[in-house]
N, CA and C atoms as a LAMMPS dump frame, in Angstrom:
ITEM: TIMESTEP
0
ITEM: NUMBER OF ATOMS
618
ITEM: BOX BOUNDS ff ff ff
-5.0000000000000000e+02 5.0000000000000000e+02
-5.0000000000000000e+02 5.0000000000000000e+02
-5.0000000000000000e+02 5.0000000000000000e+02
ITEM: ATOMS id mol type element x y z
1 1 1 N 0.827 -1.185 0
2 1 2 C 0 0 0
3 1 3 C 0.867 1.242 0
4 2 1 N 0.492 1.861 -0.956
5 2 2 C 1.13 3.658 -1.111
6 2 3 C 0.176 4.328 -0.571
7 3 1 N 1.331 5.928 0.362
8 3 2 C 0.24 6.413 0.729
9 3 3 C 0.645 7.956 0.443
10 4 1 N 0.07 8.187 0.11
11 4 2 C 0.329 10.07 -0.44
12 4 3 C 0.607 10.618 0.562
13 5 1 N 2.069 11.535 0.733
14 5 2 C 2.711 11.907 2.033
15 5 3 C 2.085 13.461 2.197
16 6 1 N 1.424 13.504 1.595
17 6 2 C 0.233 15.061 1.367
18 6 3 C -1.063 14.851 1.81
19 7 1 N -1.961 13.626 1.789
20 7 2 C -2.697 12.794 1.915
21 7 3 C -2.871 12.763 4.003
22 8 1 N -4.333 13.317 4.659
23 8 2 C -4.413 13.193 5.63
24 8 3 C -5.169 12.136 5.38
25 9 1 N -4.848 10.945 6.753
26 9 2 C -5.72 9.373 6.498
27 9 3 C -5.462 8.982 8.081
28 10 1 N -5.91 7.854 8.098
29 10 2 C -6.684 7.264 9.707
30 10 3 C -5.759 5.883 9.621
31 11 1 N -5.382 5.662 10.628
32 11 2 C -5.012 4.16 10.787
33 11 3 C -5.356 3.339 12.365
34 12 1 N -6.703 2.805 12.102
35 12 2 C -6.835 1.901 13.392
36 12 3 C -6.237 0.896 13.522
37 13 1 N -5.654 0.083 14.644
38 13 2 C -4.873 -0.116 15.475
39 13 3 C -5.371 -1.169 16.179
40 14 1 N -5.275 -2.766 16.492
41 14 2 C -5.869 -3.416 17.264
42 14 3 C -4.814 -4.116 17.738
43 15 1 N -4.953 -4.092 19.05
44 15 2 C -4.217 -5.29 19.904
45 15 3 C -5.387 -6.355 20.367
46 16 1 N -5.307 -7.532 19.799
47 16 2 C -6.477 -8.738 20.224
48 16 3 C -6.151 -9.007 21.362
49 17 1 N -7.671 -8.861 22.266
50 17 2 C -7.399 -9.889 23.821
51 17 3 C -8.624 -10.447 23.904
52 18 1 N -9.085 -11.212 25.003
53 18 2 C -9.958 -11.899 25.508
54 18 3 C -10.014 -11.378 26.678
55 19 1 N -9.348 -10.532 27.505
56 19 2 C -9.968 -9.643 29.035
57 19 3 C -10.12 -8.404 28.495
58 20 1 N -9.011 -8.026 27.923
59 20 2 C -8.918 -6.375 27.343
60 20 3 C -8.512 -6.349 25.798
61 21 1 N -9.04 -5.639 25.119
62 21 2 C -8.408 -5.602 23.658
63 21 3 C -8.105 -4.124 23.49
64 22 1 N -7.093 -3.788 23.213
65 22 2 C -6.318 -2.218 22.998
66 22 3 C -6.478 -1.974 21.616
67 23 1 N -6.725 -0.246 21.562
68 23 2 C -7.148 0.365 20.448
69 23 3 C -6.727 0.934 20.132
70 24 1 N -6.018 1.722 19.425
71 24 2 C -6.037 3.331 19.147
72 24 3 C -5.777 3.481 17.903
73 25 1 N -6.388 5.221 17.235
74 25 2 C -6.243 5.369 16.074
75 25 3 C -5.738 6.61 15.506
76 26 1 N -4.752 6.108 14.528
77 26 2 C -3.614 7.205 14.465
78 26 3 C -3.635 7.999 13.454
79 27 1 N -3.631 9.621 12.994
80 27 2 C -4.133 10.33 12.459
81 27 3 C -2.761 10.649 11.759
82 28 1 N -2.338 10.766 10.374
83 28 2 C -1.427 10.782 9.529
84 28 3 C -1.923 11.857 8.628
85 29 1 N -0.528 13.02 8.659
86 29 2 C -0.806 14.27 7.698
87 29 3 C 0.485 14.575 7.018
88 30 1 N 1.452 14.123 6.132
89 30 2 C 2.526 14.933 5.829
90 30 3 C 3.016 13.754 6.646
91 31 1 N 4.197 14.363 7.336
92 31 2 C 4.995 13.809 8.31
93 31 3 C 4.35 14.011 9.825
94 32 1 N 3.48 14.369 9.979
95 32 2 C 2.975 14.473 11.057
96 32 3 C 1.479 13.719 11.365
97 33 1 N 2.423 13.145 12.802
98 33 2 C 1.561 12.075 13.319
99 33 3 C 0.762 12.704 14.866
100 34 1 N -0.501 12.561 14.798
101 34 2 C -0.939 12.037 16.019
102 34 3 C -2.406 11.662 16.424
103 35 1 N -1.98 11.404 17.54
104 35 2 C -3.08 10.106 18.461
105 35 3 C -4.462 10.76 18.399
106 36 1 N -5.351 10.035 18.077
107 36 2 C -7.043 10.588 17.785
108 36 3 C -7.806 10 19.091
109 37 1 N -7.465 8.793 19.295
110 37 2 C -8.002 8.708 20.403
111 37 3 C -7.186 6.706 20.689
112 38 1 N -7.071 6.648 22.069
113 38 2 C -6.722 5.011 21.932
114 38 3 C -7.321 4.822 23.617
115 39 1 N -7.552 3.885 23.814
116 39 2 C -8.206 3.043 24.85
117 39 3 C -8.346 1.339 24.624
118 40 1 N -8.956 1.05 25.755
119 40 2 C -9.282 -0.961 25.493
120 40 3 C -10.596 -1.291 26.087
121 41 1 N -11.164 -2.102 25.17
122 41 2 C -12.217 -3.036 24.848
123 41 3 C -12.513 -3.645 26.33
124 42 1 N -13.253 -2.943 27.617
125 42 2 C -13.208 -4.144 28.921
126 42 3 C -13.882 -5.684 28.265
127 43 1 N -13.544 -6.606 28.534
128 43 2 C -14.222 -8.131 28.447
129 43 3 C -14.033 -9.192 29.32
130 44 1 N -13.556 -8.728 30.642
131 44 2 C -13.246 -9.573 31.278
132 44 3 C -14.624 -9.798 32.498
133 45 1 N -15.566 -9.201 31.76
134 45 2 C -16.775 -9.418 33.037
135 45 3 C -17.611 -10.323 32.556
136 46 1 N -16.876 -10.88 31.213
137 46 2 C -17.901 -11.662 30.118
138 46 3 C -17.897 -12.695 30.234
139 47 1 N -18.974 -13.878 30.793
140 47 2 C -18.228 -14.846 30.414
141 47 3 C -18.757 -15.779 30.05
142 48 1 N -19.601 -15.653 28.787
143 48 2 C -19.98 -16.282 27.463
144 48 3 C -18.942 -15.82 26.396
145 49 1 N -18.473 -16.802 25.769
146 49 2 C -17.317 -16.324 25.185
147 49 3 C -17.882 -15.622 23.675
148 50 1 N -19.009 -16.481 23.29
149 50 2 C -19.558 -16.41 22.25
150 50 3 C -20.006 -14.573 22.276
151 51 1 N -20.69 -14.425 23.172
152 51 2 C -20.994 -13.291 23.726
153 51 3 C -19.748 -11.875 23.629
154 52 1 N -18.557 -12.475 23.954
155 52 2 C -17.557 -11.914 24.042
156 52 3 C -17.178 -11.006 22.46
157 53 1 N -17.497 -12.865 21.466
158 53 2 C -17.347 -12.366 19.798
159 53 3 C -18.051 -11.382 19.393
160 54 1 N -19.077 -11.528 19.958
161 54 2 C -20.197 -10.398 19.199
162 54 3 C -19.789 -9.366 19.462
163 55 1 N -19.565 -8.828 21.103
164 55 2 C -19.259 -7.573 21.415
165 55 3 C -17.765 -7.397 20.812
166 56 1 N -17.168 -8.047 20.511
167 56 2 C -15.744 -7.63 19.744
168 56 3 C -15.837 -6.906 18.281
169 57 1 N -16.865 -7.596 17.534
170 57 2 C -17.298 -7.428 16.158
171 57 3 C -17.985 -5.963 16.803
172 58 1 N -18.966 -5.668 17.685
173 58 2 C -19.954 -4.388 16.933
174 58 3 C -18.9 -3.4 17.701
175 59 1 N -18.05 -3.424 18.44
176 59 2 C -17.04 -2.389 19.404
177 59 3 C -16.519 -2.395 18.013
178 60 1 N -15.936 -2.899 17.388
179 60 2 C -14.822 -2.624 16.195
180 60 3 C -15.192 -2.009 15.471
181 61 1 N -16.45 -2.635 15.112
182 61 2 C -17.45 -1.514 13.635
183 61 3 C -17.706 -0.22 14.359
184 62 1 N -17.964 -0.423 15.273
185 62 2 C -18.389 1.183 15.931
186 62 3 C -17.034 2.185 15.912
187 63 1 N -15.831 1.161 16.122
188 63 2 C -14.69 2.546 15.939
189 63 3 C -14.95 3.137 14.49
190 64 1 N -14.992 2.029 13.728
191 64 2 C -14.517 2.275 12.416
192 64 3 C -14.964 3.395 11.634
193 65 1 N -16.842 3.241 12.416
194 65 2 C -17.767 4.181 11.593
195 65 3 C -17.751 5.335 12.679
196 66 1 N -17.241 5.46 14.102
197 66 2 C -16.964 6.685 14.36
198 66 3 C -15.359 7.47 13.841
199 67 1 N -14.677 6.885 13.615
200 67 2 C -13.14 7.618 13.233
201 67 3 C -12.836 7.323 12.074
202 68 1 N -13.329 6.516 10.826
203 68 2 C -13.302 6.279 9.57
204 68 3 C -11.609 6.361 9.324
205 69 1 N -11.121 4.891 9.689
206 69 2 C -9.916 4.531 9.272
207 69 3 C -9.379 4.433 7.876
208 70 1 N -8.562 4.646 7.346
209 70 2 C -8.198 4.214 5.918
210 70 3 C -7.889 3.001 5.903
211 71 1 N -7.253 2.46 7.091
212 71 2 C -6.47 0.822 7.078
213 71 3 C -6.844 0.575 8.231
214 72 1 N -6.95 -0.66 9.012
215 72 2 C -6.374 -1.238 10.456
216 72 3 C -5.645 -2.053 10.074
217 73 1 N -4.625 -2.071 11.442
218 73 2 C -3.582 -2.799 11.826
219 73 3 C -3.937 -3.614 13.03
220 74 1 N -3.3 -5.152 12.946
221 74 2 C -3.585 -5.975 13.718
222 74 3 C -2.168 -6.69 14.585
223 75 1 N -2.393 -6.799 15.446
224 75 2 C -1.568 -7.782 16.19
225 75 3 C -1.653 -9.264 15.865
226 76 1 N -1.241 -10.201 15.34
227 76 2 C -1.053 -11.648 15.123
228 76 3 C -1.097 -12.519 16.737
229 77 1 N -1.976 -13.443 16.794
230 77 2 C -1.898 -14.228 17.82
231 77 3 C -0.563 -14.413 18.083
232 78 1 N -0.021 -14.733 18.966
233 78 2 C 1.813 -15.139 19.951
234 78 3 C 1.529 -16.609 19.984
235 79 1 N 2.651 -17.437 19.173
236 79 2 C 2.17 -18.864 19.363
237 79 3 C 2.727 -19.295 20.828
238 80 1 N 1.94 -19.758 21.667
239 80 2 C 2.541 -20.032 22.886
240 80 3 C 1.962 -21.534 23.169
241 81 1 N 2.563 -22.328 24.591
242 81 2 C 2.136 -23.318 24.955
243 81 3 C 0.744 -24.073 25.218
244 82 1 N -0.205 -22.383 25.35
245 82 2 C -1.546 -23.43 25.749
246 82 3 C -2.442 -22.85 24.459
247 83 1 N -2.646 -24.086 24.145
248 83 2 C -3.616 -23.998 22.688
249 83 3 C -4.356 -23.506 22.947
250 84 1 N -5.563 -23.954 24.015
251 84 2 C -6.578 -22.998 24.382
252 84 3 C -6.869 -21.358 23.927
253 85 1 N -5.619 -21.029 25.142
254 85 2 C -5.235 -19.75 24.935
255 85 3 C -5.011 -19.208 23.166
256 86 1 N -4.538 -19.759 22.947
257 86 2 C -4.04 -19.238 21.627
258 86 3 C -5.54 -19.542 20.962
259 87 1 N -6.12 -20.323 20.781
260 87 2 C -7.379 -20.452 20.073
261 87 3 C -8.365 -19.585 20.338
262 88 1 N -8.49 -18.985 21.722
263 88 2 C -9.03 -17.787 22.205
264 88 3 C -9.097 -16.838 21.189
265 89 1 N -7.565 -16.327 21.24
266 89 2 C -6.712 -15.149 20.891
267 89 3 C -7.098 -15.231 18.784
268 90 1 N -7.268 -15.947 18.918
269 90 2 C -7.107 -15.912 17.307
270 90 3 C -8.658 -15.754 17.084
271 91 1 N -9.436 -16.172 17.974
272 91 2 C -10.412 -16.31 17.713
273 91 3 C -11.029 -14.603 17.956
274 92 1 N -10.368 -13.533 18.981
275 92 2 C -10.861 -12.596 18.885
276 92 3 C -10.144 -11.714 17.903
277 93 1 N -9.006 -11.842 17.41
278 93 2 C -8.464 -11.569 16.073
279 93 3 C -9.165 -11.494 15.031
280 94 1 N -10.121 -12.986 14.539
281 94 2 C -10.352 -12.941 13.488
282 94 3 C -11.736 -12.125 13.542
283 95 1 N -12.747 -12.384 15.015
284 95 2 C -13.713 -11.037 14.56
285 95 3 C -13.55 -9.612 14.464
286 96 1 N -12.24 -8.944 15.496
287 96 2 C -11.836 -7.852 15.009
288 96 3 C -11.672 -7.65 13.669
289 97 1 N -10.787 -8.46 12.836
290 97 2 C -10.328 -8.437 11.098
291 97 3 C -11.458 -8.238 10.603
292 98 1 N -12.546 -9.6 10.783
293 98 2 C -13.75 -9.261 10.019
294 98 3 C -15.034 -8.018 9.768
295 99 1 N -15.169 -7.184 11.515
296 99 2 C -15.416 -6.01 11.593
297 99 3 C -15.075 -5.108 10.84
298 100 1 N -13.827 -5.036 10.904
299 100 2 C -12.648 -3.989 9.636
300 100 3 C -13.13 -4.266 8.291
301 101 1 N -13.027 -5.553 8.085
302 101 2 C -13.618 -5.685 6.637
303 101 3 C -15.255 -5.875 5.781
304 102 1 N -15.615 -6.035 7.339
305 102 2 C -16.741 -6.115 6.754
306 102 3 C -17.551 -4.151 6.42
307 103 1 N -16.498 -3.189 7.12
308 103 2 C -16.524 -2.268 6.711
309 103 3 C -16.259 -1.31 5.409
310 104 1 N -15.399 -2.332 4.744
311 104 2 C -14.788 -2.27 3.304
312 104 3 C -12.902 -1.566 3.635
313 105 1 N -12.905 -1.651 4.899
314 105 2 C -11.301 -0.97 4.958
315 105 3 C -10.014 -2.237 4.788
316 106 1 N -8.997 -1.7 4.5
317 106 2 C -7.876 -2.516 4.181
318 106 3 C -7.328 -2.898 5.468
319 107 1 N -6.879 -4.28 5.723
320 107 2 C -6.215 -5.109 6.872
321 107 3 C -4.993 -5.544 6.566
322 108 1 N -4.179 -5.386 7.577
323 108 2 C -3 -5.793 7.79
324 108 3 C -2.484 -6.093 9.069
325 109 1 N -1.713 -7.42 9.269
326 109 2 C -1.082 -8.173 10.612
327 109 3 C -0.014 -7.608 11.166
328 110 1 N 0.364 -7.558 11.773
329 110 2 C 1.796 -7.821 11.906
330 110 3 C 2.009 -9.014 13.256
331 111 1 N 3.833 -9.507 13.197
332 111 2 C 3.808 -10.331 14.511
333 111 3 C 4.246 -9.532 16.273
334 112 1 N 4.086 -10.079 16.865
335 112 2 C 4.454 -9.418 18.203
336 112 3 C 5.848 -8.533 18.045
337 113 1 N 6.727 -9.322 17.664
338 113 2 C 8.193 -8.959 17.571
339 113 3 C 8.248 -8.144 16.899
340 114 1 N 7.9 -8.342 15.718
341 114 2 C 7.814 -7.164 14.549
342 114 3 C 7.295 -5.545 15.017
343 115 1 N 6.443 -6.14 15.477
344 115 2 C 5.736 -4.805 16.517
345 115 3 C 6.746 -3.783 17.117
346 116 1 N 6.881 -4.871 18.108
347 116 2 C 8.178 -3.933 18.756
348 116 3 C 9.532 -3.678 18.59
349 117 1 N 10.109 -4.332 17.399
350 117 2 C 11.363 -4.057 16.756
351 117 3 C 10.619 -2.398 16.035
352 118 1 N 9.638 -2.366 15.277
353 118 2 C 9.34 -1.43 14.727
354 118 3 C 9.013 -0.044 15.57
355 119 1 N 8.547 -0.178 16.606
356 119 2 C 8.734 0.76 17.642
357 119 3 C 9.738 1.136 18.225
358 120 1 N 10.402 0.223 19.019
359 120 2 C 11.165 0.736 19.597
360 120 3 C 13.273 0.184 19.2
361 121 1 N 12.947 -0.793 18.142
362 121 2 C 14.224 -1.137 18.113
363 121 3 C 14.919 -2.372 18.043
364 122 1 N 13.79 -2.704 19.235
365 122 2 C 14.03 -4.035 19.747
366 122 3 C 12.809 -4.914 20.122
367 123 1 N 13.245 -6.176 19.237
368 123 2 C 12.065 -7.476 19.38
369 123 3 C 11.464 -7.52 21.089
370 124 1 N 12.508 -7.823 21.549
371 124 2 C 12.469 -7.753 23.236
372 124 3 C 11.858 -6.826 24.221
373 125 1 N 11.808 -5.794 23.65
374 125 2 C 11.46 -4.382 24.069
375 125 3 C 9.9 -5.054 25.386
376 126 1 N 9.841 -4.382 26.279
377 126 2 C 8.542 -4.515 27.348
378 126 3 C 7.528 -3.939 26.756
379 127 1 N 6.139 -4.232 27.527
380 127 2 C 5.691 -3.36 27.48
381 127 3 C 4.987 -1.728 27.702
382 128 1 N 6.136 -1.357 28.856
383 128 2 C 6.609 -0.239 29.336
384 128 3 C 7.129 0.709 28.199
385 129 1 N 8.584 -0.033 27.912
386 129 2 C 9.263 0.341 26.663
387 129 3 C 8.915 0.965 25.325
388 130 1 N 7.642 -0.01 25.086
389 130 2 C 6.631 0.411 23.895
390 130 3 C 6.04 1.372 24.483
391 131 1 N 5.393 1.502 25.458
392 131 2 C 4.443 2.772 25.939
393 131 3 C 5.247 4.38 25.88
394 132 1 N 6.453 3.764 26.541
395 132 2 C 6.785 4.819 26.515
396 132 3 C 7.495 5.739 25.422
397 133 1 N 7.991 5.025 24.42
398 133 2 C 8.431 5.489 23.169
399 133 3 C 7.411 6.166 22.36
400 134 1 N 6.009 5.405 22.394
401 134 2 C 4.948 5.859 21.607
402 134 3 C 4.475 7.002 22.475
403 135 1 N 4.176 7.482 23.709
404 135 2 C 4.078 8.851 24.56
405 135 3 C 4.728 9.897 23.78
406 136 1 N 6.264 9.464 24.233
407 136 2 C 6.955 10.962 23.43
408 136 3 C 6.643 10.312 22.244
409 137 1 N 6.48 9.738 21.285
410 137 2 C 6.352 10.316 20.069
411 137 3 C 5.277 10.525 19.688
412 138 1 N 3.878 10.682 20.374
413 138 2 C 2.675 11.279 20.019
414 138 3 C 2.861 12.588 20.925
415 139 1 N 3.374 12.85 22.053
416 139 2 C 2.903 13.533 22.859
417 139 3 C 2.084 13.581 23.602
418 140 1 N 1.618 12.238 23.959
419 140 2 C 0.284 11.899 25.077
420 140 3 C 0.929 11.378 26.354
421 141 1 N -0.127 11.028 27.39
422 141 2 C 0.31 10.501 28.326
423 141 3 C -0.107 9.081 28.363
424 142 1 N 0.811 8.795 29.466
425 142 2 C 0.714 7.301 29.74
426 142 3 C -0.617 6.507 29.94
427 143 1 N -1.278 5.606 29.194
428 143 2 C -2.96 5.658 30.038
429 143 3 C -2.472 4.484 30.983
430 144 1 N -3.403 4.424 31.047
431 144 2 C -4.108 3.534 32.552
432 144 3 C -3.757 1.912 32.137
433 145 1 N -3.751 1.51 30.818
434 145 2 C -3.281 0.303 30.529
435 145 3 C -2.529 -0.047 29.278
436 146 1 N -1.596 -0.715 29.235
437 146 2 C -0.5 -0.871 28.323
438 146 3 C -1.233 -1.636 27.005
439 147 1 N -2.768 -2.046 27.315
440 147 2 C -3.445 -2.594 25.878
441 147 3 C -3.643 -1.402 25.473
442 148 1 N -3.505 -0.319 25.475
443 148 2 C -4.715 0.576 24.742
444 148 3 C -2.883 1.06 24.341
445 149 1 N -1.86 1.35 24.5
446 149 2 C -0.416 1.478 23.57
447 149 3 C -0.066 0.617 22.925
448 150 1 N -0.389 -0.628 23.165
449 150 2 C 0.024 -1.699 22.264
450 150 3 C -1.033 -1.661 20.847
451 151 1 N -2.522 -1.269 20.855
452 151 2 C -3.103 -1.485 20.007
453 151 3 C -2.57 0.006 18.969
454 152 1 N -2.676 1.008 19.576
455 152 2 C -1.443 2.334 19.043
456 152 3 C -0.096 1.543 18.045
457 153 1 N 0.24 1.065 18.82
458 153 2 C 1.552 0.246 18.311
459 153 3 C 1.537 -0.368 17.062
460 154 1 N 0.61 -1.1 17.31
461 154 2 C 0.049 -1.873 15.547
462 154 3 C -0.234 -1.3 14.775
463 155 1 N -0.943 0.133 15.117
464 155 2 C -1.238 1.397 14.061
465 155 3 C 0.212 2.064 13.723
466 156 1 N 1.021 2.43 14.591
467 156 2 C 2.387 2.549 14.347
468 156 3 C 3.429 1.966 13.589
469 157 1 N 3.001 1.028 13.844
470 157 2 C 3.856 -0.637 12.934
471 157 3 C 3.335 -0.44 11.592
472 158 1 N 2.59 -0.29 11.385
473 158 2 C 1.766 -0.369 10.163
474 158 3 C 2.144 1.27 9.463
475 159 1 N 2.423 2.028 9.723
476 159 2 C 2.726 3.365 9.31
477 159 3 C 3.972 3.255 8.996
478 160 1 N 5.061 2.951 9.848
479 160 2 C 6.691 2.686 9.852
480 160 3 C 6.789 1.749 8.819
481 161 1 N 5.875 0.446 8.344
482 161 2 C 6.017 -0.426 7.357
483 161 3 C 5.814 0.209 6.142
484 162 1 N 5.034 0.957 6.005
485 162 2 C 4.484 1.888 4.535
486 162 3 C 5.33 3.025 4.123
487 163 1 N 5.567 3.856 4.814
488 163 2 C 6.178 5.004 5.072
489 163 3 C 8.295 5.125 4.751
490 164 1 N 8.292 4.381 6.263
491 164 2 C 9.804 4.386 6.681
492 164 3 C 11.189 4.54 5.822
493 165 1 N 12.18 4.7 5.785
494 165 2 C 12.9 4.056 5.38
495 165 3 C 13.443 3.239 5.357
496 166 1 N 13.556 2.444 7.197
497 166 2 C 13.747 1.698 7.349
498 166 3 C 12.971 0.325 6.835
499 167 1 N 12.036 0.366 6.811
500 167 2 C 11.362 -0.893 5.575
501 167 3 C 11.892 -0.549 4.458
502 168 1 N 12.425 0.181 3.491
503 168 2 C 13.227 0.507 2.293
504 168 3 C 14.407 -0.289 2.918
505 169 1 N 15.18 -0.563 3.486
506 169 2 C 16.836 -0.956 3.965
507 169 3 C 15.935 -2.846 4.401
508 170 1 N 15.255 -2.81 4.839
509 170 2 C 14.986 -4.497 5.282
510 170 3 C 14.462 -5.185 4.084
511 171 1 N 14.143 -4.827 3.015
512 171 2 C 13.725 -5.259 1.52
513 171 3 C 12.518 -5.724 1.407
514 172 1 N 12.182 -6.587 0.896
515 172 2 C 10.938 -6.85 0.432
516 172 3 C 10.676 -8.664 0.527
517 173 1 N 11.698 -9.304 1.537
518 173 2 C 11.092 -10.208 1.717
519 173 3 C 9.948 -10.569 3.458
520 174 1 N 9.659 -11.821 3.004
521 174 2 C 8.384 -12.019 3.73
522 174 3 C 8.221 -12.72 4.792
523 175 1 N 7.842 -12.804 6.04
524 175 2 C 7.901 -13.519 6.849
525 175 3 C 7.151 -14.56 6.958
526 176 1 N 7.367 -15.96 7.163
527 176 2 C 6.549 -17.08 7.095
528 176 3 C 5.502 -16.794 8.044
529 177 1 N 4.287 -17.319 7.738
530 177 2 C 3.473 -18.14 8.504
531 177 3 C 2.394 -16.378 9.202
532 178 1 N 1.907 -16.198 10.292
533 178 2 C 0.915 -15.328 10.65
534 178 3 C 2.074 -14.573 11.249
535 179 1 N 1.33 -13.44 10.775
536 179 2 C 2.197 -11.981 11.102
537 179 3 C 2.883 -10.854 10.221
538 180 1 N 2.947 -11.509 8.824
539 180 2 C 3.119 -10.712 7.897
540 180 3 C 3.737 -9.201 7.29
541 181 1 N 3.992 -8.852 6.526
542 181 2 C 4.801 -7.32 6.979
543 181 3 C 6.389 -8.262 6.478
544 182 1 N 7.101 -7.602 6.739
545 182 2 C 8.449 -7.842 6.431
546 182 3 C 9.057 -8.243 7.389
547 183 1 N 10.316 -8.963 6.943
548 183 2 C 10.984 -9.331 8.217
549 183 3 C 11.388 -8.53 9.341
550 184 1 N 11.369 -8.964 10.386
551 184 2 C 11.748 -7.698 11.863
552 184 3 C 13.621 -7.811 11.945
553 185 1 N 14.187 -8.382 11.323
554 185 2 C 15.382 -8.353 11.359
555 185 3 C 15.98 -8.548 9.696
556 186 1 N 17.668 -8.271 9.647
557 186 2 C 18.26 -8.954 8.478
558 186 3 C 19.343 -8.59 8.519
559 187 1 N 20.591 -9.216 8.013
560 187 2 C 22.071 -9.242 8.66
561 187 3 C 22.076 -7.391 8.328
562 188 1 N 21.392 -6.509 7.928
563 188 2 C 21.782 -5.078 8.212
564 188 3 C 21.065 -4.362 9.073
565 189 1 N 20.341 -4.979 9.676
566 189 2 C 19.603 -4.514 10.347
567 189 3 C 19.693 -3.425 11.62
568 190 1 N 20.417 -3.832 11.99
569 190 2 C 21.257 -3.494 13.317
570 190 3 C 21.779 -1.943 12.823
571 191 1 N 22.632 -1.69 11.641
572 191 2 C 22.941 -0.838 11.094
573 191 3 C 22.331 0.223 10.358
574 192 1 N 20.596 -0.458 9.976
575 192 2 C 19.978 0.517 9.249
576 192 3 C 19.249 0.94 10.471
577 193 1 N 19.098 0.236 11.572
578 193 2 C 17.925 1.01 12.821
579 193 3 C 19.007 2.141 13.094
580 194 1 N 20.502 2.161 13.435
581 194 2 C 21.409 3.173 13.996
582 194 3 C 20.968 4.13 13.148
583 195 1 N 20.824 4.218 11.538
584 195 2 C 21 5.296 10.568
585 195 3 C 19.442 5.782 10.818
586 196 1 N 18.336 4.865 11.135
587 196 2 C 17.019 6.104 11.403
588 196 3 C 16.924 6.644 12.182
589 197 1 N 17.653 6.056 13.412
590 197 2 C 17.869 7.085 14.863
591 197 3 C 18.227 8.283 14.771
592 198 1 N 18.914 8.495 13.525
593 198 2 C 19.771 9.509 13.28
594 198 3 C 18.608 10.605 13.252
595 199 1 N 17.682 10.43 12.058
596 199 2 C 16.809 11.133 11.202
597 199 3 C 15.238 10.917 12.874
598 200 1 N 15.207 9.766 13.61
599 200 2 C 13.992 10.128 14.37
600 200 3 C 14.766 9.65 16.081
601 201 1 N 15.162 10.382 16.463
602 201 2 C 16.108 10.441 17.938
603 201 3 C 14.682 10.429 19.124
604 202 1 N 13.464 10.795 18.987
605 202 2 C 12.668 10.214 19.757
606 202 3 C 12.573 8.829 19.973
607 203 1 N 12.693 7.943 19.741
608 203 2 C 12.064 6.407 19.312
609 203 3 C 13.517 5.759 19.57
610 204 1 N 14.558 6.283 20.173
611 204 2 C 15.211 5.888 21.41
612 204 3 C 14.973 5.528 22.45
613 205 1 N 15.051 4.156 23.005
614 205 2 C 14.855 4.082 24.647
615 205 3 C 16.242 3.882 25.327
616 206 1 N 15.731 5.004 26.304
617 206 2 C 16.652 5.496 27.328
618 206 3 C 16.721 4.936 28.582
């Protein structure tokens, strides 16, 4: 996706959960970015899960048709040990995606790591780390829960992937399997994050 660097446009932002799902949606003008609004989805009082889907699907459409995104960005399930869990997680993924699309807007994944290599640098990065990089670089404050920066984050990820230069220096190959976007690393990697620091010295963690 090209995006006209003249061109003001919307990018919602989802971090998938099953207690909390984080939001936010990021307002793109020129080179200038900022935060329209981000918060998280409560669901942890729910506990029909089925119940859970629905309210995931009409919360999503409702951002969409109140802040009229150009794209959302998604977080990719984390493959971890308990299937369950992960079957959860994918499972509130895929009604978020479908909300988005069933709106007619464009979707895109990314993986956890990817996320936060693209934020802050590093795959490893907390989620402190992420919060706080994305603060100073919107100029907001810290909220109340690290889902509602992480779902920011995916809107972020997704801007830095289109935009950056640094996606120009990591090329154009693809990462296997769910999560999509380009690779979060590549033997230059290390060297092309030093050279954007140069050009964006916020998005340092200190």
């Amino acid at each position: 996706m090209k995006n006209d660097s003249l061109e003001k446009y919307r990018i919602l932002g989802i971090d998938p959960g099953t207690n909390y799902m984080g939001y936010g949606v990021l307002e793109v003008e020129g080179r200038t970015l900022r935060s329209v609004v981000l918060g998280a989805i409560d669901l942890h009082k729910m506990t029909d899960p089925y119940a859970k889907l629905r309210y995931i699907f009409e919360r999503v459409g409702a951002l969409v048709d109140e802040y009229r995104p150009r794209e959302a960005a998604l977080e990719s399930p984390f493959f971890g040990a308990n299937v369950q869990s992960m079957l959860k997680l994918g499972r509130a993924q895929g009604v978020a995606m479908a909300a988005a699309l069933s709106r007619g807007i464009a979707v895109a994944e990314y993986a956890p790591l990817r996320i936060k290599q693209s934020i802050t640098g590093r795959g490893a990065a907390t989620k402190e780390q992420v919060a706080s990089v994305i603060c100073r670089l919107l100029a907001i404050d810290t909220p109340s829960k690290y889902d509602a920066t992480d779902g920011m984050a995916a809107a972020l990820c997704h801007y830095f992937a289109t935009t950056s230069p640094l996606n120009a220096a990591l090329g154009n190959e693809r990462v296997k399997g769910l999560g999509g976007g380009k690779k979060a690393a590549s033997k230059n990697g290390s060297q092309s994050w030093e050279q954007f620091l140069h050009a964006h010295p916020e998005r340092e963690i200190h």
